[in-house]
N, C-alpha and C positions, 0 to 999 in steps of 0.2 A: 411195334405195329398195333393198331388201334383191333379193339376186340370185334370181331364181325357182328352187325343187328342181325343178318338173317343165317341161315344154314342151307336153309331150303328154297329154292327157287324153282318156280312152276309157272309153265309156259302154255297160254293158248298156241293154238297149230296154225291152221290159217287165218292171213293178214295180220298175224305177228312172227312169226317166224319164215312161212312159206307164202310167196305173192302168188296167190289164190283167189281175192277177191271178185276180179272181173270176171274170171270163168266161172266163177259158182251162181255170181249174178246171171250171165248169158245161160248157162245151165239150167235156171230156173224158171229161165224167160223162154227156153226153145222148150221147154217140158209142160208149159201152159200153152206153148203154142202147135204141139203135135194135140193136143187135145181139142182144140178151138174153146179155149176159153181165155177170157178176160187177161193181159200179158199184165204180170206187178210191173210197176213201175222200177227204174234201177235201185231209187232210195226205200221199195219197200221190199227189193228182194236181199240190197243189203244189210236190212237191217236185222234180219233171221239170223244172220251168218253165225256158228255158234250155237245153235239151237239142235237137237237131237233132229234126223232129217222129218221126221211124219210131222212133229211139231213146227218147224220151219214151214213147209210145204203147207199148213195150218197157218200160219203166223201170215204169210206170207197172201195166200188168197183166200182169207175165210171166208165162209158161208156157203160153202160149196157142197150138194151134195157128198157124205161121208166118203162113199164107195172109188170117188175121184182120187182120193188123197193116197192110195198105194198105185194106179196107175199112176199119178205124177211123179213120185217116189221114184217108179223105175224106168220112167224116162228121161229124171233128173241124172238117174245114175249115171243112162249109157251116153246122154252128151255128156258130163265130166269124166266118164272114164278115157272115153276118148280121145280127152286132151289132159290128165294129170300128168302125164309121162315128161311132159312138157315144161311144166312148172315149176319154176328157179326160185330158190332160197334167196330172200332179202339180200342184197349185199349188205357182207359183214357177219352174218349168223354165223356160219360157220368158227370164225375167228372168235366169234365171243362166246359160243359153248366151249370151245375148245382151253380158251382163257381160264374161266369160273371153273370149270371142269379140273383142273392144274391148280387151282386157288381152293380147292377141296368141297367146295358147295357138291348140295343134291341136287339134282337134276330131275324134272320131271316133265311130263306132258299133259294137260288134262283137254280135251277136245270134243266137240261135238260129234265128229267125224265115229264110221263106225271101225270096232279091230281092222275090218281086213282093208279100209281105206287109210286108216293110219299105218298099219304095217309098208301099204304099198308106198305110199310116201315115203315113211323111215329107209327104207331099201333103195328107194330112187334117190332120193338127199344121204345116204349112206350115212347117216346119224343112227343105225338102230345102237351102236355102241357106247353112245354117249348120254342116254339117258338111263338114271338107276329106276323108272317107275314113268308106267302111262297109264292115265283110264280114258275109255271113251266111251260116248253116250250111248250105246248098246249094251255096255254092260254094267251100269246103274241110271240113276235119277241124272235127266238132263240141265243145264246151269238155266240159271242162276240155283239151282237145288247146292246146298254145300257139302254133297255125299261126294263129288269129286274129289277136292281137296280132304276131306277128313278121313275117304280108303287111303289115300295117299300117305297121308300122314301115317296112319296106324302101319299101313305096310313098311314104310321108313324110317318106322320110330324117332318119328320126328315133333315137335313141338309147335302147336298152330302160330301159338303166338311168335315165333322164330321163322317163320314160314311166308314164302312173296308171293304172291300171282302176277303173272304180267300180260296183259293181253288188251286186244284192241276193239270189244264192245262193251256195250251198258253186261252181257250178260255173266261177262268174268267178272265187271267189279262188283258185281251184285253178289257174283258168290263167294268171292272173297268177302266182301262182307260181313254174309249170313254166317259165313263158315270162321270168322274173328281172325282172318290173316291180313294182311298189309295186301293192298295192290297198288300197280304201277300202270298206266296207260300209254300204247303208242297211238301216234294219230296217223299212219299211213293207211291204214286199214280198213273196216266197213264200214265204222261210225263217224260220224263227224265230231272235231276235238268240242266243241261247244257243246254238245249234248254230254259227252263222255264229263268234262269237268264237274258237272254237278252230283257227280258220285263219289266228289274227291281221293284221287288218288294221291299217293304221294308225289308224283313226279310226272310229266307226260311228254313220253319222247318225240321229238318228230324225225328222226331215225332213229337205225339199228346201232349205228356208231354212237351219236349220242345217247341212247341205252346203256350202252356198252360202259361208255363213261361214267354215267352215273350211278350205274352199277359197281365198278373198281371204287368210286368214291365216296357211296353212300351205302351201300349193301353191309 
């Protein structure tokens, strides 16, 4: 059996793992809109996705008086709280954490999302079991910053350069990147595959099944 490239395998949350996309978009969009202000467009609330939320909510409709960006924060909250409960895992994720998981890889999470939005997720997708390490962007530096992947690593005594990212914006391979690991791109997710390519990843899935494979074959 051929010796494994990587050990470590670390996963953005949504629009790679959990189809969360569209609702964080309308989320974004009903939360500029209890305010009467100016609605991002879909491609500019997508493109945050990933982002720590203040900085998102920044990203997403700058120039805005300062004082704006915590009310929209927690307007954004209470439309997507309202419907996470809701929101089905990729088909396929499950089978292929389950898979890697059994083939002895680490398991991780790194998300923009904050603890108590990731835990609510891991509990609804009934995954809190199967990853050995999560960070998210409330409790360090937001991506592309490469403090995700390198507490990770330190906490899993693991080796960057043995180490995969895989996620579906500019702002995981950026961190991957900055942070000297390997990343992978899906293209179902916020960004468009034509943007994502030019950050060269290794491989760019356009499913979770095709992930899965190239994973078993290349990882």
């Amino acid at each position: 059996m051929p010796r494994k490239r990587f050990d470590f395998i670390v996963f953005d949350w949504d629009g790679t793992l959990m189809d969360s996309t569209a609702i964080i978009v309308k989320s974004i969009q009903a939360a500029a809109r209890d305010l009467s202000l100016p609605i991002p467009t879909e491609s500019a609330a997508s493109h945050v996705i990933g982002l720590a939320l203040g900085e998102a909510m920044q990203a997403a409709m700058p120039g805005l008086d300062p004082q704006c960006y915590p009310r929209l924060a927690e307007r954004y909250r209470y439309h997507y709280l309202t419907r996470d409960h809701e929101l089905p895992l990729f088909a396929g994720v499950r089978e292929m954490l389950d898979d890697l998981a059994q083939q002895g890889y680490f398991l991780a999470v790194a998300t923009g999302k904050s603890r108590v939005g990731l835990n609510r997720a891991l509990d609804s997708a009934k995954l809190l079991s199967l990853f050995d390490a999560t960070r998210c962007a409330d409790e360090t530096f937001s991506k592309p910053h490469p403090a995700m992947l390198q507490e990770l690593c330190r906490e899993l005594g693991q080796d960057m350069q043995r180490t995969l990212m895989i996620g579906d914006t500019s702002h995981d391979l950026q961190m991957a990147g900055n942070a000297g690991a390997s990343a992978v791109a899906v293209e179902y997710g916020a960004h468009e595959p034509d943007f994502l390519r030019q950050f060269s990843p290794l491989f760019m899935a356009k499913s979770v099944p095709e992930l899965h494979q190239w994973l078993n074959e290349n990882a």
